[in-house]
C-alpha positions, 0 to 999 in steps of 0.5 A: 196858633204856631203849634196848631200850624206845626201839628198840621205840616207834620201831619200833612207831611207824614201823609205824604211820606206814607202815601208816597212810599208804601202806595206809589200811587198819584190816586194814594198821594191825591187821597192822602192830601185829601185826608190832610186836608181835612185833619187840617180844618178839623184841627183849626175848628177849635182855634178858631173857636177861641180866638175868632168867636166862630162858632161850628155852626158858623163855620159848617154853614161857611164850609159845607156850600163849597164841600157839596159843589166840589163833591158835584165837580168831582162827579163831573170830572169822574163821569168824563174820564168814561169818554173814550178820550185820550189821556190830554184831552180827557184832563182837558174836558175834565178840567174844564168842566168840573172848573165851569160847574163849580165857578158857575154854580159858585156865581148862581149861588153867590158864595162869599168866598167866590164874590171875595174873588170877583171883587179882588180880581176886579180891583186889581184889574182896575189897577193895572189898566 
């Protein structure tokens, strides 16, 4: 597992370089960060294989709630940069809805993931009262 860690930080480091410095663009880093991303989990599906008995249909029925609901937030975000807004608020009411669509659909659809973190936002805050 160290060297599947290793091979995905130089990855994402060499993508990182390369988008950087050939496109200077935040739109090539943002798409280069994206593609690590994914290299990142096409590299751990094997592993994770092996080591945790997590099978690939497992782990596309895991994944491919949160890829479609990201896609559709993406959506959101895209079609509010169309406002005739400045730059401030546009990253505001972008941010905000593509943030509310994805928690609330996340909600609707009772995705592990998110209720993993209703339960251990609820207990922390528990703690601290």
């Amino acid at each position: 597992m160290f060297i599947v860690g290793i091979c995905k930080k130089i990855i994402g480091i060499l993508l990182l370089i390369i988008a950087t410095f050939f496109f200077n663009t935040p739109m090539a880093i943002a798409a280069g960060t994206a593609l690590s991303s994914t290299i990142s989990l096409i590299i751990n599906i094997a592993p994770n294989k092996k080591l945790l008995k997590y099978t690939y249909t497992e782990q596309f029925k895991d994944l491919f709630p949160s890829f479609i609901i990201s896609l559709g937030s993406g959506a959101i975000v895209f079609f509010t940069t169309l406002l005739p807004l400045n730059d401030f608020l546009m990253i505001l009411v972008g941010g905000t809805c593509g943030m509310s669509f994805y928690l609330s659909v996340s909600y609707k659809l009772k995705l592990d993931s998110f209720q993993y973190i209703l339960k251990y936002f609820s207990k922390r805050r528990v703690i601290n009262e």
